[in-house]
C-alpha positions as CSV (number, residue, x, y, z in Angstrom):
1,X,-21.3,-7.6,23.7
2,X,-19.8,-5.7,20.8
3,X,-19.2,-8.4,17.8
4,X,-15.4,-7.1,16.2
5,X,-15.7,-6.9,12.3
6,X,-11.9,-5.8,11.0
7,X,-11.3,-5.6,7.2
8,X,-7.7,-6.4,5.8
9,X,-5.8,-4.7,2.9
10,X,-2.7,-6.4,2.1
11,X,-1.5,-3.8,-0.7
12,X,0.1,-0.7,-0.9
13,X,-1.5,2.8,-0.3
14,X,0.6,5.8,-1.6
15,X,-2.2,8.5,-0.3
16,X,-3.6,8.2,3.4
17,X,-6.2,10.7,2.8
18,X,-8.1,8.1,0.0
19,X,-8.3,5.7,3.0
20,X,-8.8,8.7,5.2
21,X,-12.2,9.8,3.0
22,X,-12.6,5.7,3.4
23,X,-13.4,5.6,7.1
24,X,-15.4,9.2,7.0
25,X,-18.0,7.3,4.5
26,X,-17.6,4.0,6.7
27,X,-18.6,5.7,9.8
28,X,-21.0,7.9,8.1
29,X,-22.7,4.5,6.8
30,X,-22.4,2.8,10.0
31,X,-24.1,5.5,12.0
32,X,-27.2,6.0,9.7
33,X,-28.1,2.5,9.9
34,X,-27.1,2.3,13.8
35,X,-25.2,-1.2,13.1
36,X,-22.5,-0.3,15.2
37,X,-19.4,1.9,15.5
38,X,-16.2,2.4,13.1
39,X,-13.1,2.4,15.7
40,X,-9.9,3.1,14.0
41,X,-7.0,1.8,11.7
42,X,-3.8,0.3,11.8
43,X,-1.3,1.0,9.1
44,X,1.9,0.2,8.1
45,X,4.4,3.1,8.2
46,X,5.3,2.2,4.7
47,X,1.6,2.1,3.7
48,X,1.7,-1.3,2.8
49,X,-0.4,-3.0,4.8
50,X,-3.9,-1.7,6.5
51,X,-6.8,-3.1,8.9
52,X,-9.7,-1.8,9.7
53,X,-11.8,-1.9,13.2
54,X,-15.6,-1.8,13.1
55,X,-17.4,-3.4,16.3
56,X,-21.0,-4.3,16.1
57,X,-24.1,-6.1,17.8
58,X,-24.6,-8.3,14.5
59,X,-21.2,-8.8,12.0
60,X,-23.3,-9.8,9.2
61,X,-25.3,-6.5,9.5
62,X,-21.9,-4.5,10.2
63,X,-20.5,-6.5,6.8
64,X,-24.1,-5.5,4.6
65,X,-23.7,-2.4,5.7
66,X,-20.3,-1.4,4.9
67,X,-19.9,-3.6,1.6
68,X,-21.1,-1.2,-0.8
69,X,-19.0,2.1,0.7
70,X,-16.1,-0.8,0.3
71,X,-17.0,-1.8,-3.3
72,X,-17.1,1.6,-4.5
73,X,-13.9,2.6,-3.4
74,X,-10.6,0.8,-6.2
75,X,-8.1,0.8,-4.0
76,X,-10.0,-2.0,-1.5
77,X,-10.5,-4.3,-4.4
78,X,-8.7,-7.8,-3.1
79,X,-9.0,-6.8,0.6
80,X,-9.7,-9.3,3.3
81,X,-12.7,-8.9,5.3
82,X,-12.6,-11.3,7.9
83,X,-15.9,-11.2,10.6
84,X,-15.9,-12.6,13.7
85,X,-19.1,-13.8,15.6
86,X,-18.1,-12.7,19.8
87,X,-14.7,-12.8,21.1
88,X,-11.2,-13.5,19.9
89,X,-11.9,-17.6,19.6
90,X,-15.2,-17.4,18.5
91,X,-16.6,-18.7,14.7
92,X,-15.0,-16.1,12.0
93,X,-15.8,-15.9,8.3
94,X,-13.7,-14.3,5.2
95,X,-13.8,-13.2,1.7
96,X,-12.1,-10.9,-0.6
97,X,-13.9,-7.8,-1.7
98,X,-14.8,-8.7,-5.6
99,X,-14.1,-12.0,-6.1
């Protein structure tokens, strides 16, 4: 069973294609190490708010592997990444990206 790992940005984002170039790296990072798959986005109309989907066999692998494309990219400075360990229910951890 696929572990869900989503990432949350509560902050604005004027320029889809910055979070756009986010997700090709993401995937890109996720498929080279074979952690898992990137599945998608949600954001808000008004760019305001943003999650990210990444399913994976181990979350804390998923998380290792996707922290440094995060950390290099300004805009998901403060973001929530919260990982979950199985299905919705299951033992979830956060942190904020650079604190």
């Amino acid at each position: 069973m696929l572990t869900r790992q989503f990432f949350l940005r509560r902050c604005s984002i004027d320029d889809l294609t910055l979070l756009f170039d986010l997700e090709a790296k993401l995937e890109a990072a996720i498929n080279a190490a074979k952690v898992g798959e990137f599945d998608g986005n949600e954001v808000a109309t008004d760019g305001s708010d943003g999650t990210l989907y990444m399913y994976g066999t181990d979350a804390d692998r998923l998380f290792e592997t996707a922290k440094p494309v995060l950390e290099r990219c300004s805009f998901m400075r403060g973001a929530r990444i919260t990982w979950r360990y199985g299905s919705p229910g299951a033992n979830q951890r956060q942190v904020v990206l650079g604190s």
